[in-house]
C-alpha positions as semicolon CSV with decimal commas, in nm:
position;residue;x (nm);y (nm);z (nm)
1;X;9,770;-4,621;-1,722
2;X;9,761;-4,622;-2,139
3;X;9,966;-4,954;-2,286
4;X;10,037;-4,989;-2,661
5;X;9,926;-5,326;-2,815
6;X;10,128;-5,390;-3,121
7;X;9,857;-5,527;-3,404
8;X;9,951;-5,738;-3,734
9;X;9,947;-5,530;-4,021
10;X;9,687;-5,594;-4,256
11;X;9,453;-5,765;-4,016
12;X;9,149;-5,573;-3,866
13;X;9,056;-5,855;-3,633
14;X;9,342;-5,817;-3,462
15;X;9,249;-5,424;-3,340
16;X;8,873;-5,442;-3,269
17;X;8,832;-5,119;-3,116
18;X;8,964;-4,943;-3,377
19;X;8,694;-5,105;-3,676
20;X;8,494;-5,009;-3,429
21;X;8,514;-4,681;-3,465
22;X;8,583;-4,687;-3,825
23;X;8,205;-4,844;-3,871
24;X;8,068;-4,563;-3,620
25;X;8,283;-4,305;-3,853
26;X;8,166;-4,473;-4,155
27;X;7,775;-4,488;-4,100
28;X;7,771;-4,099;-3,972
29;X;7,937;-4,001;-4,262
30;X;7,672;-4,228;-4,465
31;X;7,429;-4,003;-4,322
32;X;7,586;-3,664;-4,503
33;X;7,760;-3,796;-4,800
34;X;7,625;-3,708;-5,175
35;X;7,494;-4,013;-5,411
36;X;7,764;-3,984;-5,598
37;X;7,997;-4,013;-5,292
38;X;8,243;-3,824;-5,419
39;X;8,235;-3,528;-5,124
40;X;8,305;-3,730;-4,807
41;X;8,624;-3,569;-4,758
42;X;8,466;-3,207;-4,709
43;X;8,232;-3,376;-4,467
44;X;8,455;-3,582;-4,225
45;X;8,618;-3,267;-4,023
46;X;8,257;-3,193;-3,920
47;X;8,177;-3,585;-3,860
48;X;8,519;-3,630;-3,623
49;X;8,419;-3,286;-3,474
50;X;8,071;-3,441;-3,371
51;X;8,202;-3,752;-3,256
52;X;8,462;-3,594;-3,079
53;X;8,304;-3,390;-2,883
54;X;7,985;-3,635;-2,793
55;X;7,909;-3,783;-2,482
56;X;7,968;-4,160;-2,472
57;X;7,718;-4,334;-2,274
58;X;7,940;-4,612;-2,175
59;X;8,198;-4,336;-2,021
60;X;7,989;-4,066;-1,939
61;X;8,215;-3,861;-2,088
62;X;8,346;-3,724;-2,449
63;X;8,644;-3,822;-2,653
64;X;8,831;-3,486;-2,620
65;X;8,721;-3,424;-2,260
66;X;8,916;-3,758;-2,179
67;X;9,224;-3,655;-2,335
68;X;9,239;-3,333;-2,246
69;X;9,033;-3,328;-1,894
70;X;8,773;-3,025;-2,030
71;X;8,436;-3,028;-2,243
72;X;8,531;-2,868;-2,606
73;X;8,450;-2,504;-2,660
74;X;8,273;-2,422;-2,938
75;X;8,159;-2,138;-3,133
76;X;7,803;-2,101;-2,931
77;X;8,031;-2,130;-2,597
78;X;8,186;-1,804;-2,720
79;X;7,839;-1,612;-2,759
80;X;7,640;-1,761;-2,493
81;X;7,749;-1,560;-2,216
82;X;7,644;-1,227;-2,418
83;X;7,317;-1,332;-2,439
84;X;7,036;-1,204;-2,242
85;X;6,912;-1,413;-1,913
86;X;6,520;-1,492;-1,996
């Protein structure tokens, strides 16, 4: 069963989980963004896409497959099944 904690406003210590993830978002987007910083927005689609869609080791499972009970298809899950067995 889900519950929704209510959270002050204006005070991350109160929602740990979520700075949590924030940091994890932040430092993979780190990773991609220009110097000049100035692109990150372009980038984070394909950063929530990756994280998304990642096995967590502490569940065993990925983000979207726990909300919506199924692994994420992708564009390589469309082609795979054309290509040749080896």
């Amino acid at each position: 069963m889900t519950y929704h904690l209510l959270t002050t406003a204006y005070h991350p210590q109160t929602n740990g989980l979520t700075e949590r993830l924030n940091k994890t978002l932040d430092d993979m987007l780190a990773m991609y963004v220009d110097v000049d910083q100035k692109n990150w927005d372009n980038i984070l689609p394909f950063v929530t896409f990756a994280y998304n869609s990642a096995k967590q080791e502490t569940m065993g499972f990925s983000p979207f497959c726990l909300i919506h009970g199924r692994d994420m298809d992708t564009s390589l899950d469309a082609i795979l099944p054309f290509l040749p067995d080896e």
